[in-house]
C-alpha positions in Angstrom: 18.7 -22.5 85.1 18.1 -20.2 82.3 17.6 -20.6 78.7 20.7 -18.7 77.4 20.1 -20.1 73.4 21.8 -22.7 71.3 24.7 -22.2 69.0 24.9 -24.3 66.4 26.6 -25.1 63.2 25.9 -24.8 59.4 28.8 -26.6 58.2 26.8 -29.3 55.7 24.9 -25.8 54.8 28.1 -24.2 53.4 30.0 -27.3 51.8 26.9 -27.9 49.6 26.6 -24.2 48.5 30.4 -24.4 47.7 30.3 -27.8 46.2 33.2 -29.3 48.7 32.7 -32.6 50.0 33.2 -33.6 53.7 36.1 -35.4 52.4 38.0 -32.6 50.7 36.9 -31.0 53.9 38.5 -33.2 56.3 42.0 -33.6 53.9 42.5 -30.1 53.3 41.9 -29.1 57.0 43.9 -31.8 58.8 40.7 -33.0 60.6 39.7 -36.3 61.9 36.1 -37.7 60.7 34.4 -38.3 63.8 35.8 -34.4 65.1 34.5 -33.1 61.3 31.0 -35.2 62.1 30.9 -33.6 65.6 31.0 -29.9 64.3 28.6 -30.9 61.1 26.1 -33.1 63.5 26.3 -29.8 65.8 27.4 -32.5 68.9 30.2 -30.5 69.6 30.6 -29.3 73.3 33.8 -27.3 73.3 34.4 -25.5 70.5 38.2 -25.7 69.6 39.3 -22.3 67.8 41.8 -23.7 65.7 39.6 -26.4 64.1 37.2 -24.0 63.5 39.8 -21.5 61.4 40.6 -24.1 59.7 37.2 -25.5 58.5 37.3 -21.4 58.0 40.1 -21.4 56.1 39.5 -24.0 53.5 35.8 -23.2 52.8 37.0 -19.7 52.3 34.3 -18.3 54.4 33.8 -15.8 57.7 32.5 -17.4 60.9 29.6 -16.3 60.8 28.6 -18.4 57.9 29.4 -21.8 59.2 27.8 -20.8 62.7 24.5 -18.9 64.4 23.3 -17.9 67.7 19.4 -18.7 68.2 17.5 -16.9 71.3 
């Protein structure tokens, strides 16, 4: 099998630069705790789109800033 790279996540990254806390996080995006911990722990498997617009959406930020591609 080959090596095709990691995705992961820079959530915890992001809310501490913006000063949000994983709470605010969670209330503001409709998200459960364990699902929020998942993304932020980078233990996710599937990545749900929606989720991800909002955790988007409420840190005010693009994509790219709460996720990276490493070779």
């Amino acid at each position: 099998m080959s090596d095709f790279g990691k995705v992961f996540f820079k959530i915890d990254e992001v809310l501490e630069k913006k000063n949000i806390s994983k709470n605010k996080l969670e209330k503001e995006a409709n998200l459960q705790r364990t699902q929020l911990n998942s993304y932020c722990n980078n233990k996710v498997k599937r990545i749900d789109l929606e989720t991800i617009a909002k955790i988007c959406h409420v840190l005010d930020c693009k994509i790219e800033d709460i996720m990276e591609y490493e070779r």
